[in-house]
C-alpha positions as CSV (number, residue, x, y, z in Angstrom):
1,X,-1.4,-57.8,93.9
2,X,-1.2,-54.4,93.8
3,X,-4.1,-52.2,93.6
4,X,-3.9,-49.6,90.5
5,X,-4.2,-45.8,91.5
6,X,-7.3,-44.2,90.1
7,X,-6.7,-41.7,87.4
8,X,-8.9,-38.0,88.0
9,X,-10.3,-37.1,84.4
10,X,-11.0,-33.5,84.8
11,X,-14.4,-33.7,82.8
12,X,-16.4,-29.9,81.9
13,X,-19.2,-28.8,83.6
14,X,-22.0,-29.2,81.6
15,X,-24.7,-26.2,82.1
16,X,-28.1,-27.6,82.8
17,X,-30.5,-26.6,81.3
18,X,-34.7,-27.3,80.8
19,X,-33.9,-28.6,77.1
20,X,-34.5,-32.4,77.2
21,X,-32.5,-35.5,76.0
22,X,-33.8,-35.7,72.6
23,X,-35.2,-39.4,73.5
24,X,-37.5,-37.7,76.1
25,X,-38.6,-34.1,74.5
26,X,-42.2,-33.7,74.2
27,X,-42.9,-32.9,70.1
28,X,-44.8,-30.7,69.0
29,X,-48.4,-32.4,68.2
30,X,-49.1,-33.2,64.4
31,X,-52.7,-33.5,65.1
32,X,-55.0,-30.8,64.2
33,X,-58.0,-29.7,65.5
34,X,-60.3,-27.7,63.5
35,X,-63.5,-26.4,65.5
36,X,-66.2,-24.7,64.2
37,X,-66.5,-21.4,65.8
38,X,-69.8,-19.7,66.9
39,X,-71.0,-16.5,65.2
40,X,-70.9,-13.6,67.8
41,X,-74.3,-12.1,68.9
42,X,-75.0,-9.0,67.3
43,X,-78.1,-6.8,67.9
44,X,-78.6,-3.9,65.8
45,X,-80.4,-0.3,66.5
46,X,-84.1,-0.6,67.0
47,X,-86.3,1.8,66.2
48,X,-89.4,2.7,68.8
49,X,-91.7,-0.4,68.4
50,X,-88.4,-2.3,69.8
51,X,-88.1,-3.9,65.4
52,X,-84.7,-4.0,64.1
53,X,-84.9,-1.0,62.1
54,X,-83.3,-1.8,58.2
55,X,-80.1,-0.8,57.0
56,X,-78.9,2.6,57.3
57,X,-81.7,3.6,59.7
58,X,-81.1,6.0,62.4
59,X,-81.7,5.8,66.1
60,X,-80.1,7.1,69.4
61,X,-79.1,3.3,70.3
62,X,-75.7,2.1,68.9
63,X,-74.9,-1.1,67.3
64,X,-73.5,-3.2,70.3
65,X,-72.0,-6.7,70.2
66,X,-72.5,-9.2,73.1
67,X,-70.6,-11.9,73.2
68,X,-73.2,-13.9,75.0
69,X,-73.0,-17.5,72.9
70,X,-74.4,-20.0,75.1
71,X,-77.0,-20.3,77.7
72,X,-76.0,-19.2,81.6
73,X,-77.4,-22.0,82.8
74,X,-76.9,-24.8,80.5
75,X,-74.1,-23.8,77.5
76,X,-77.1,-24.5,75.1
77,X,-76.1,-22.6,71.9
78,X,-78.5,-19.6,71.8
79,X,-80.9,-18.9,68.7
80,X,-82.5,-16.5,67.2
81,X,-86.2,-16.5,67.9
82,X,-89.3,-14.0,67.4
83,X,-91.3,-13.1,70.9
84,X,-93.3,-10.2,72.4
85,X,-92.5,-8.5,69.0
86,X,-89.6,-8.7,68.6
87,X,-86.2,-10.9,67.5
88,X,-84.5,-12.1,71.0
89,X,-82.2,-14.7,72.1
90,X,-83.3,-17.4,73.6
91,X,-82.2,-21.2,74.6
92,X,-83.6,-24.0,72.9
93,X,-83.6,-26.6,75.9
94,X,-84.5,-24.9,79.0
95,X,-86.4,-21.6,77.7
96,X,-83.7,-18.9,78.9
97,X,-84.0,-15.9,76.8
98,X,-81.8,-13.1,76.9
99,X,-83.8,-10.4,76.7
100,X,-81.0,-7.1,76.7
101,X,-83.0,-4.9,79.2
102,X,-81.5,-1.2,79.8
103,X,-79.5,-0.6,82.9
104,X,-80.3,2.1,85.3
105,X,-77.7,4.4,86.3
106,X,-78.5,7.1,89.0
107,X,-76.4,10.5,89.6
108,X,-77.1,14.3,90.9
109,X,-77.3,17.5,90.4
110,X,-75.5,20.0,92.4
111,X,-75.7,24.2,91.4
112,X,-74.0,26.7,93.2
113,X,-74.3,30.6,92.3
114,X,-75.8,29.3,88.8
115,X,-73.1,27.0,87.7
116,X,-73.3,22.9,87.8
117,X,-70.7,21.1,89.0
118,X,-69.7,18.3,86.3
119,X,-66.8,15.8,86.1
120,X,-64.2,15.2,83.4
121,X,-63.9,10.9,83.0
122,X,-60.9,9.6,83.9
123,X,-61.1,6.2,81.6
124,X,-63.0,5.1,78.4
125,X,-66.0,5.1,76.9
126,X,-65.4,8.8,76.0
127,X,-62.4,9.3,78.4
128,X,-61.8,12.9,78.8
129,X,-65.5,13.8,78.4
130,X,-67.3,16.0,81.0
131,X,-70.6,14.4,82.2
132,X,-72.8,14.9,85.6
133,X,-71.7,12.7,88.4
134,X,-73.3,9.9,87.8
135,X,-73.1,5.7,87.4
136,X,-73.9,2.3,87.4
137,X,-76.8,1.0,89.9
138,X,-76.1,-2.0,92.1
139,X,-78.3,-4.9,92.4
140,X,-78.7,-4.2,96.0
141,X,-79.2,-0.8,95.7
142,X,-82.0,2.2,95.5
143,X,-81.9,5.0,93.2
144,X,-81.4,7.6,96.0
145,X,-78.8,4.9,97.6
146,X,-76.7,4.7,94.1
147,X,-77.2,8.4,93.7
148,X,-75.6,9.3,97.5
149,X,-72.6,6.8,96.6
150,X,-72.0,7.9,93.3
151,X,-71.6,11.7,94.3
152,X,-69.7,10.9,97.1
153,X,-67.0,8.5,95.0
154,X,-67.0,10.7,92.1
155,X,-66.8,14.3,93.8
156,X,-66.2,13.5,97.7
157,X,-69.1,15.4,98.7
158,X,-72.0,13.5,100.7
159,X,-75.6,14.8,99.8
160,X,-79.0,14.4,100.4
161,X,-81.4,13.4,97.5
162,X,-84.2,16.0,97.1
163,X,-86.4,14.8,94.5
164,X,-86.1,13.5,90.3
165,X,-84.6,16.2,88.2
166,X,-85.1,13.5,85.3
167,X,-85.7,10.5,83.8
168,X,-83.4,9.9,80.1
169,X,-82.5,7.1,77.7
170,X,-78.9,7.0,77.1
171,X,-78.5,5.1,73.9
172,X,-75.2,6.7,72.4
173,X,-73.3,4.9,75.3
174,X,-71.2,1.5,73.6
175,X,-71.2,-0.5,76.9
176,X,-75.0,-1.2,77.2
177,X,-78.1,1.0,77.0
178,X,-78.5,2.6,80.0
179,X,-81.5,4.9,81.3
180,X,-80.5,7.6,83.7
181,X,-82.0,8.6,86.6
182,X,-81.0,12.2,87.4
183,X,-81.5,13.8,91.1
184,X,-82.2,17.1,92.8
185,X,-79.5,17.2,95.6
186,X,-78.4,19.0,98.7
187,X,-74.4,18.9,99.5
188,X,-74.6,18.2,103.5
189,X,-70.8,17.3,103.8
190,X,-67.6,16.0,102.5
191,X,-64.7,17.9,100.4
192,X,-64.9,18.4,96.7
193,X,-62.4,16.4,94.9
194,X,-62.2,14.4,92.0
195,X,-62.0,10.5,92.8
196,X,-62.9,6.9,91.7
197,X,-63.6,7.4,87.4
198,X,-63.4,11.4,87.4
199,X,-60.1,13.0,86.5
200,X,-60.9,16.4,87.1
201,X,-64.3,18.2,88.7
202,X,-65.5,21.7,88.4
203,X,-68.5,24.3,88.3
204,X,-69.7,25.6,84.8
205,X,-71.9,28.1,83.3
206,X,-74.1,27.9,80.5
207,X,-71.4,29.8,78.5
208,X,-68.3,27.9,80.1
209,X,-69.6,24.7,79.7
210,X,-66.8,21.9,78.0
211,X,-67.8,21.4,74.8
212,X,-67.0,17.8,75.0
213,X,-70.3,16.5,76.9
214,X,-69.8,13.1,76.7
215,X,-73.3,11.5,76.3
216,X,-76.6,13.0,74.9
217,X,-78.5,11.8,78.0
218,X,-75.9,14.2,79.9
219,X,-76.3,17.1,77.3
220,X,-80.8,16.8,77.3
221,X,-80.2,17.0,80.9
222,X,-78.2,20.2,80.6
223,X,-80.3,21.4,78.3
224,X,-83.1,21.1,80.8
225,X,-81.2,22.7,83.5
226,X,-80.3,26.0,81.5
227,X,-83.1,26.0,79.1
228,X,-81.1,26.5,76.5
229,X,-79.8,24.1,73.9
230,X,-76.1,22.2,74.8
């Protein structure tokens, strides 16, 4: 018997592609779920007992929202409660309560032939602003230690801390409230440049100084240093 020839259909490539058979495509669900969502913490200015002042009330501190919701340490929804005084946060199950302390935040400051050398921030809050070299404390830092890093990242000069110029609250700034810790200092090294959050650095005079301070703890502090009012 004779064998018949196989006939070659020339069939067209087909493009592959992630689109699915139509048997096989995952649908979009029909099911929905509507959850509740939790009301954002907000705290509002105080006045200086540490009360919630009323409506319209004015006070250095800003209106700030935290999103804190839950517990840290067991995702207990926080309430509202009244200790020490005052309305806090606190958990009901395990006794955590947020209590929105003040962070410190340490800088310097450095004269030379009357003028103060001051730093123009390079991102927001107030980016563009001019401020003393100054920031954040670590956890596992000193005053003098945060001071000596600080100066160093934000001006590339290395100093030693002489003693406290002063001590200010800082309640304009929207991030937290923050009391700053200002230093006498004593440039023993290093090159001045601006680095880490500073755009630009410079000496000023009373009468040059940027008009733009960019906090009122940083203004007081000027204020101090000329005896004049910035």
């Amino acid at each position: 018997m004779k064998r018949k020839e196989k006939i070659e259909i020339e069939r067209p490539k087909i493009r592959r592609s992630w689109d699915r058979n139509p048997a096989t495509r995952v649908h979009e669900p029909t099911k929905v779920y509507n959850r509740k969502k939790e009301k954002t913490v907000v705290f509002k200015p105080e006045d200086e007992s540490g009360l919630h002042q009323p409506a319209g009330g004015e006070s250095d501190s800003v209106a700030m929202e935290k999103r804190y919701r839950y517990c840290p340490y067991c995702a207990t929804p926080l309430e509202e409660k009244f200790s020490d005084d005052r309305h806090r946060w606190a958990c009901p199950d395990c006794d955590f309560v947020w209590y929105n302390n003040p962070v410190p935040a340490c800088g310097g400051v450095i004269l030379k032939e009357g003028k103060v050398l001051l730093v123009k921030r390079k991102y927001e809050p107030r980016k563009g602003g001019w401020t003393l070299p100054a920031g954040f404390m670590e956890n596992d830092e000193s005053p003098e230690d945060c001071t000596k890093r600080e100066l160093e990242e934000e001006t590339g000069l290395k100093v030693e801390v002489k003693d406290i110029f002063g001590v200010y609250e800082a309640g304009d700034d929207p991030r937290t409230k923050v009391v700053l810790i200002l230093h006498n200092v004593e440039v023993v090294g290093g090159e001045l440049k601006p680095g880490d959050d500073a755009s630009d650095i410079g000496f000023f005079s009373h009468q040059k100084l940027p008009a733009n301070i960019a906090f009122k703890a940083h203004r007081r502090a000027l204020s101090k240093l000329f005896g004049r009012p910035v």
